[in-house]
Structures are given as C-alpha cells and as structure tokens.
C-alpha positions, -999 to 999 in steps of 0.1 A, spaced: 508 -221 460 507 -198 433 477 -187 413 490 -199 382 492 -235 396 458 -234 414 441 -227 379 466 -255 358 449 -276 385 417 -271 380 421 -275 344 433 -310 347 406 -318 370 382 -306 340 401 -331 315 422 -305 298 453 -324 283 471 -294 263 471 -256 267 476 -239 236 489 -199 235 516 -180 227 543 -162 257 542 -148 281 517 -164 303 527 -179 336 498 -203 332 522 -223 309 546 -233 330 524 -241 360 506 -265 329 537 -282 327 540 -284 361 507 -301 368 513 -327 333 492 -305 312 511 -301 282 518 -267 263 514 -260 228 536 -230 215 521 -215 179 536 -192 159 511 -166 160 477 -165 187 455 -162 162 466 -200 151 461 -205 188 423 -198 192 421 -220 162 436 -247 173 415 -245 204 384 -237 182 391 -268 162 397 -292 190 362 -278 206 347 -288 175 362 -317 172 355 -332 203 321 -316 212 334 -293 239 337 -327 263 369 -315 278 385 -280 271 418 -266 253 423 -237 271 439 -213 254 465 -189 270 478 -150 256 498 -123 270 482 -90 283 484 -66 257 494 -71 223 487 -107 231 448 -107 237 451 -76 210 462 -103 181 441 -130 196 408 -112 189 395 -117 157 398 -156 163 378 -152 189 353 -127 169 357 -159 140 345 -183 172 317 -161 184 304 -161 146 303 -197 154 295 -206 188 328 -224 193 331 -227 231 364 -221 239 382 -212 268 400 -182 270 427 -174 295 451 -142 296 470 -129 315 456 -90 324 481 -55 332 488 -55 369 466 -38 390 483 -8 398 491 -6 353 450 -10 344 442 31 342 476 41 328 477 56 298 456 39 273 458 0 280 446 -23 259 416 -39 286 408 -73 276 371 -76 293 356 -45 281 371 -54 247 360 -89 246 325 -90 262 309 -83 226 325 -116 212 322 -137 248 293 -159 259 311 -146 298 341 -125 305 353 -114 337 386 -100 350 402 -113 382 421 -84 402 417 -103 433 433 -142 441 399 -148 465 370 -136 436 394 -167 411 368 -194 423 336 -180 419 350 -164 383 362 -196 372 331 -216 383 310 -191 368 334 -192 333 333 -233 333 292 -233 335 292 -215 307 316 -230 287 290 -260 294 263 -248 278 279 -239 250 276 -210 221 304 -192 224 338 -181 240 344 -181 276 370 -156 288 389 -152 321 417 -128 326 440 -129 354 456 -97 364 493 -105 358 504 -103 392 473 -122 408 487 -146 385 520 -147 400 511 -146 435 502 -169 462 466 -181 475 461 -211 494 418 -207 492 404 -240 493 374 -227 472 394 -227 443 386 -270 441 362 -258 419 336 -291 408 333 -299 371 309 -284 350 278 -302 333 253 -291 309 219 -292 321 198 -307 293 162 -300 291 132 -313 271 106 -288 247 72 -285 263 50 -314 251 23 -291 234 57 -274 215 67 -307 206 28 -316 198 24 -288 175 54 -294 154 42 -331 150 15 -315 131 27 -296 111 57 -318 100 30 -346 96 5 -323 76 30 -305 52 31 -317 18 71 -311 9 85 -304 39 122 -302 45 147 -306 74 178 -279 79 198 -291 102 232 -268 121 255 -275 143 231 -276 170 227 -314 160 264 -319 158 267 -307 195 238 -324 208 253 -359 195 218 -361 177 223 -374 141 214 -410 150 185 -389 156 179 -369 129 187 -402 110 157 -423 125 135 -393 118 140 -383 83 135 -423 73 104 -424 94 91 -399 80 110 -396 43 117 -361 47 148 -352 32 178 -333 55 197 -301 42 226 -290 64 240 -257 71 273 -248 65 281 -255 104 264 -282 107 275 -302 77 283 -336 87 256 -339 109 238 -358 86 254 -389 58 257 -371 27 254 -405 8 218 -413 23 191 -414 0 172 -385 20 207 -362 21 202 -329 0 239 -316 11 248 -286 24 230 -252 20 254 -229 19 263 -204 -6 277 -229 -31 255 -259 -26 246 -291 -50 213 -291 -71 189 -304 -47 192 -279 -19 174 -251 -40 150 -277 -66 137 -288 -27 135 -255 -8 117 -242 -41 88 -267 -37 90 -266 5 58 -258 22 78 -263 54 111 -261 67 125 -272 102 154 -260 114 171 -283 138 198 -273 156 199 -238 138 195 -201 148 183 -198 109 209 -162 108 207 -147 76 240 -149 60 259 -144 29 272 -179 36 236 -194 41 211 -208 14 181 -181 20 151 -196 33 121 -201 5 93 -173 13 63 -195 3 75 -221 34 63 -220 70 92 -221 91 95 -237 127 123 -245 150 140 -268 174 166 -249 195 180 -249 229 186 -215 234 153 -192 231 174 -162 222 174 -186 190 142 -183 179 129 -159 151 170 -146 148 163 -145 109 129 -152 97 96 -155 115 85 -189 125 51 -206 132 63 -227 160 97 -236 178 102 -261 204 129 -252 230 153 -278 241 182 -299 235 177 -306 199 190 -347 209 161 -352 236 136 -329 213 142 -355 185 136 -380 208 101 -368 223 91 -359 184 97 -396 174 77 -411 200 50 -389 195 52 -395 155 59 -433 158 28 -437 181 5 -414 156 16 -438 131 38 -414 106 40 -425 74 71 -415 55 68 -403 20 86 -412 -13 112 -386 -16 141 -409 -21 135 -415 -59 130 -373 -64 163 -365 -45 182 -392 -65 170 -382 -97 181 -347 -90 215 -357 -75 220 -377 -99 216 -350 -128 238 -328 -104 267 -349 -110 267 -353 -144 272 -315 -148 300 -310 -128 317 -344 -135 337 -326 -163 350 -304 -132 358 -335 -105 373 -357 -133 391 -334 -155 423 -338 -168 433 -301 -174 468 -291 -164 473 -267 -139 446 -290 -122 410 -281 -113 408 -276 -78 374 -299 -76 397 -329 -93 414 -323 -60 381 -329 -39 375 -358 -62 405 -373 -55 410 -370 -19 373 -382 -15 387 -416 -31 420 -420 -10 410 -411 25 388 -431 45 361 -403 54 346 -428 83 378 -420 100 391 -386 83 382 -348 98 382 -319 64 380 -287 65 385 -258 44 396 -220 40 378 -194 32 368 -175 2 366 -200 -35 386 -229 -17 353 -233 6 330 -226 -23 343 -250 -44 350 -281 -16 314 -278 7 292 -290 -23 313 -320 -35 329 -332 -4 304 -360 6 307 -363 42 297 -395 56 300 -397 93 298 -369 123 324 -346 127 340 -360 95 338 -324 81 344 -286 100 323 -262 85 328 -228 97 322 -197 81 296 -165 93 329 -144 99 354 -156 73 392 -150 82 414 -166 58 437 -188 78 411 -203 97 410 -241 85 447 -243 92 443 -242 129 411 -258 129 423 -291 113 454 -286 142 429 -288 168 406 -316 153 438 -337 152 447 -326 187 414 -341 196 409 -374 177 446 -386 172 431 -417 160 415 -400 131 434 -384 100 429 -344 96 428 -325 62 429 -287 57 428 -271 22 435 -235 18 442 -216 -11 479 -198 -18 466 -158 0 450 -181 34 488 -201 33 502 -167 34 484 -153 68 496 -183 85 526 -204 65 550 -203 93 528 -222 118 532 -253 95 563 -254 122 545 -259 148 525 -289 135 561 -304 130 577 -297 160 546 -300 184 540 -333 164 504 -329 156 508 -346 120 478 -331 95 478 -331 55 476 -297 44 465 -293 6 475 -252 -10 457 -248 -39 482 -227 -58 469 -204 -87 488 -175 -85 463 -150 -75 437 -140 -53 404 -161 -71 374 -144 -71 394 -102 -58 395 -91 -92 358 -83 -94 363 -61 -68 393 -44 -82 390 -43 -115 413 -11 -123 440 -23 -99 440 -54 -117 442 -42 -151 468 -16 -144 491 -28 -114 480 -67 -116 470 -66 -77 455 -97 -75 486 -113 -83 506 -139 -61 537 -156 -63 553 -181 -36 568 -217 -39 550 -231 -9 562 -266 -7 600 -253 -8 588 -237 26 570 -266 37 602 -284 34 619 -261 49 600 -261 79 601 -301 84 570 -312 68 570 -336 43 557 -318 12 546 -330 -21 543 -311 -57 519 -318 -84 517 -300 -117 500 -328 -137 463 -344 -126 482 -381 -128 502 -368 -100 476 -360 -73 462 -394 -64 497 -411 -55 512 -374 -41 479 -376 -15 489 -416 -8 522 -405 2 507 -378 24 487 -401 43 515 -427 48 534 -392 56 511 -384 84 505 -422 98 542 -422 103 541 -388 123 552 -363 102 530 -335 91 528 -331 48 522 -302 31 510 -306 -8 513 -281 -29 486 -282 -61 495 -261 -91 453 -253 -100 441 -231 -128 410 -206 -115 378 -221 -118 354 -191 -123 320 -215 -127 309 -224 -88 278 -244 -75 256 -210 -72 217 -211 -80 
C-alpha cells in the first residue's frame, strides 16, 4: 500500500472528514480514496485558514489537515502558519518534501528548518519505517494544543510502498491535569481578599470548554469578566458581569475597571504584551490560571499562577470558594451604569443614517438579523476589526473568532470558511474591508464551488482606512492610499449571490437576503458602500 494511503488512513481513524490544500500533493487523492474529502483553494494561504478556522471552530476535536506542495507550496503557506502560531491554532500540517536524493541541491526551500520557529513539532520523514513514530509523535501534540503541528513527507516516501503495521497509529488524547491545591488555595485568597478585582479571560477558556465555568464563578463571586481579543466569546457579552473585550479598540468598561483593579486574573491567557491587547493596569497584582507553565510571567510579573487545565482549575477554585462561603460583590449596578453611558456615545455611530454608511450601522444591523446563539463572526484586520470587536455583542461560545497577535489581512475570509466547515448547522459571517478582499477575492470561488455557503460583508470605502498616517506625502502627492474595485460585480461573477447597498435603508433587507442566500446553499457576498470613520473605541 502506498504511503500516501497509509496516512489518509490514519487521518480518518482520527475523525478527519476534509483535507484542505492546494496541488500537488499525493495525499489528496489517497483522501479521496479512503472517503476523506478534498478541498481545493485558490491560494494555500486560504488553505491554512480554512484549517485554522475549522480548529477554532470545533475545539481541535478532530483535525483538517492541511496538505501543500514542496517548494513554492510550503513557501506561500508560511505566513498562515506564522498567523496560527501567533495564535495557538493547532493545526495540522502536511507537505509533501523534495525527494531524497533533491534535499542538498542547490538551494531548496527545506520545510522543517524553515518551519520549526512557527511549529509546536515539525519533523521530516525521509524514511517510510520512521512515518509511525513521526506521526504519533505530530498527533500528541496536536492534542495538547498551542500551535501548528507539521509533518513533511519526502515526495517519493510519499509515493512509495510500505506495508508496516506500526503505522495503525492509536488516537491522540489530551492529558488533562489539575493546579496543585496550595496554587489553587492561594489564588482563593487573593481573589476573595481583593477589593476590585477583575477576571481576563483568552482563549485558554474557549479551548478548555470552560465558560459554564467562568460563568458560575464570576456570579459567585460578582467579579466582572474582560476577554482578550482570542478569547472573546468565551464569556456572554450581555451578562450583567461582561466588561467586553480588551483589545485595542474596546467598550468603556474595560479601561474605567482595570483603572480601579487591585487584581487581575488571567484565565486561560499567556497575558503577551501586544499592540492588540488592553495593557495590564500597573497598580494591580496579577495572577494566573494556565496550562502550559511556559505561560506564566510571558508579559508581566505575577504573584501567583496555578497550572492546569483552566476547565478543571475553575472547578477545584469553586469548590474551595463555595465551601469558604464567598460572597459575591455588587458590581452589576457599576458595570451597567458604565455600559450603559458607553452606548449612548456611540449610538450616533450604530444608528446613523449617513450615506455611504458607517461601518458600525453595519455591526448594528447584522447584530439584529442573525441569530448569534447559532451564528460564528469574524473579522479582518486592521479598522474593520477595530471598529466590529467592541460592538459585536457575542452571546454564546464560539459565536465570535477573534484572532489577531500577527495580523495578515485576508485572514477572516478563511477563517469563517473553516468555522462553517465545522459547524454546518450554524451560520458563518466574515467582514473584511476592500484592501483584505483584494489579497484573497478569487477564493470567494471556492466557497461556491466547494459549497461551503458563508456571508461575506466588504466594507468598501475606497481606500486603505487608517495608511494615510503613515504615508502622508505619498498620499498628498500620488493619492496611494487609494482603492478602486466593484467587488460584488466579482462576487457575481464568481457564483455567489451578492448584494449592493449604497443607502443605510438598504442593509437590513440586503443582509435578510444573504441569510436566506446562504440557508439555501449558496455563498453571498455583500458589498457596503461605507464612508471612513476616523473616531474608534480607543482609551
């Protein structure tokens, strides 16, 4: 039996139902053979996306593995996988490597030393009898999580013949552990004995399944929950404890509550510094719940951490709280209050009636046509992102995909290709500004012909928002910040259904007709005519 069908194989015995890549990769067709179906992209970049996306989307429980070319295949691959390092998406790489005897001629692009900077594991295979132990050591890791897991096949392993019976590799499972008791002890204390504390919860929560947690501990003990940018969703942005998300744009109540905290846990969260994350208050003590200790201490110093899955951790912090007799504080009334002065300053934004259209009328909007218990958003890069994380109110898990420490315009596109990949039960919304539609336009065709039906919303000003600061001169003398591109004529021409709105009447029943667009299985691409908004949620 050939390679290539030993490893499709093995991948349906670890649940995969798609591969995703772009030719040549003989890994494809031995899919197919084995009733793994193949997703063909436009570009490989789209193709880590997609996979990222799906990972996200359905908490790395069964992998998307995601198939290149040697060569200029892994080449235009890697800065998706640099965007899911950033991350900690775990996907599952798979290209194919240069022959043997090609590896040391003349200068070859070599995908493990290239890739082990942005992999959890990577590891070449140059031999059909070292595949098992590569792949069983590729598929722990993928289990635990953080990151990219790469295996390359030389090309003509790939193609050969092995009939090893090692390579019934078993399924992978994450070994979950508890925090040491006096860990979990101490943080007790000091959540119990702060006076303003606050929880920042990431993804951590998100991949843990541990919001019900998070939930039952913020209302026993009234502390209210800030997310991070990844981890938005991981907590009901309509609870009365919900400060939103602290990102770089963020509502009201992330900074008026970090400004009084005299304690902040991170849950879930390495706490990096970032341009993309609300910095951390100095007066506040800092502690952590992580799984991973390489976690700890990444961006600030901390008083205390507590090592474990962030799900059981939760758990033993209840119990001990619940049977010290915790009693939760009155918070609620201060975090409504300041929501509730948040939205009266930027209502003239969500609700305007300015023509081109605001692009937060089109968050507004879309937040009152699509049912968010059952509806997966995500966004681009750059002002689209700024201007969508602090008003999009998600509501259940997963209902949002933040991303964002490496920022690659593009991203969202594949991401919400993925999500929808993973819950086809569940409607999936990407909104991207006009330069992010031109990096990846032309794989709208693949969401029609691989019918994988998502809403795409293009937020069309004309220009690159927020370049011309950075350019002034090029600007005033040669316009460079200037766009120009009638994107739902291309959607159309591509297959998808496509929508155009000028007029702020126009968007509710245009977004209507994209969700009955996508419940009937075609993909719809709406194309918003938006003025730039230069005013953003920023302290």
């Amino acid at each position: 039996m050939l390679v290539a069908d030993r490893i499709a194989q093995l991948l349906q015995r670890q649940g995969a139902e798609h591969v995703v890549g772009f030719p040549e990769n003989r890994l494809i067709d031995a899919a197919a053979r084995a009733g793994v179906r193949p997703i063909i992209t436009r570009t490989e970049r789209v193709a880590v996306n997609i996979a990222d996306g799906y990972a996200r989307a359905c908490n790395g429980e069964r992998p998307l593995p995601c198939v290149t070319q040697y060569g200029p295949g892994a080449e235009a691959a890697f800065g998706a996988v640099a965007q899911a390092y950033g991350d900690r998406s775990p996907i599952l790489m798979l290209p194919t490597e240069y022959a043997r005897d090609e590896q040391e001629a003349g200068p070859s692009f070599r995908i493990e030393q290239a890739y082990r900077p942005i992999t959890r594991f990577a590891a070449t295979v140059n031999d059909a009898a070292a595949g098992p132990q590569a792949f069983r050591r590729a598929l722990n890791a993928l289990s635990v999580g953080n990151g990219p897991v790469l295996v390359a096949v030389a090309n003509d392993v790939m193609n050969g013949e092995s009939d090893d019976p090692a390579w019934a590799v078993a399924s992978a499972r994450p070994r979950l552990t508890q925090a040491a008791a006096e860990d979990v002890e101490l943080a007790a204390r000091r959540l119990t004995a702060a006076a303003n504390p606050v929880i920042l919860a990431g993804q951590g929560v998100l991949w843990s399944n541990a919001s019900d947690e998070l939930l039952e501990l913020a209302e026993l003990t009234g502390v209210p929950v800030a997310t991070t940018l990844n981890g938005k969703s991981a907590f009901p942005e309509n609870h009365p404890l919900a400060l939103g998300t602290a990102a770089r744009t963020r509502p009201a109540m992330v900074d008026e509550f970090f400004a009084r905290a005299d304690l902040i846990l991170g849950i879930g969260t390495s706490l990096t510094r970032s341009l993309y994350i609300t910095p951390l208050p100095d007066q506040a003590a800092i502690g952590q719940i992580v799984n991973d200790p390489a976690d700890l201490a990444v961006g600030y110093d901390i008083e205390f951490g507590c090592i474990g899955d962030a799900r059981l951790v939760l758990r033993q912090l209840i119990d001990l709280l619940r049977g010290g007799g915790a009693a939760p504080r009155g918070t609620a009334a201060a975090v409504a209050s300041s929501r509730a002065a948040f939205a009266e300053r930027w209502m003239g934004h969500l609700a305007s009636d300015a023509a081109p259209l605001s692009p937060y009328r089109v968050v507004w909007d879309l937040m009152a046509v699509v049912d968010r218990t059952r509806t997966v958003v995500t966004h681009d890069a750059g002002h689209p992102r700024d201007q969508i994380v602090p008003f999009y109110e998600t509501i259940v898990p997963r209902g949002y995909l933040g991303w964002g420490k490496s920022t690659q315009l593009g991203t969202g596109f594949g991401l919400a290709l993925g999500a929808r990949l993973a819950r086809p039960d569940w409607l999936s919304v990407n909104i991207m500004g006009d330069t992010a539609f031109g990096m990846i336009g032309m794989d709208v065709e693949t969401a029609v012909r691989a019918s994988i039906p998502i809403i795409t919303i293009v937020l069309n000003n004309g220009l690159m928002g927020g370049y011309g600061q950075w350019m002034p001169d090029a600007v005033d003398r040669y316009q460079s910040n200037r766009l120009a591109g009638d994107y739902s004529a291309i959607g159309r021409a591509l297959g998808a259904h496509t929508e155009l709105v000028s007029e702020p009447a126009q968007l509710r029943p245009a977004l209507e007709r994209c969700v009955a667009s996508v419940a009937a299985g075609q993909t719809a691409l709406l194309e918003v005519m938006t003025h730039e908004e230069h005013e953003l949620a920023l302290p």
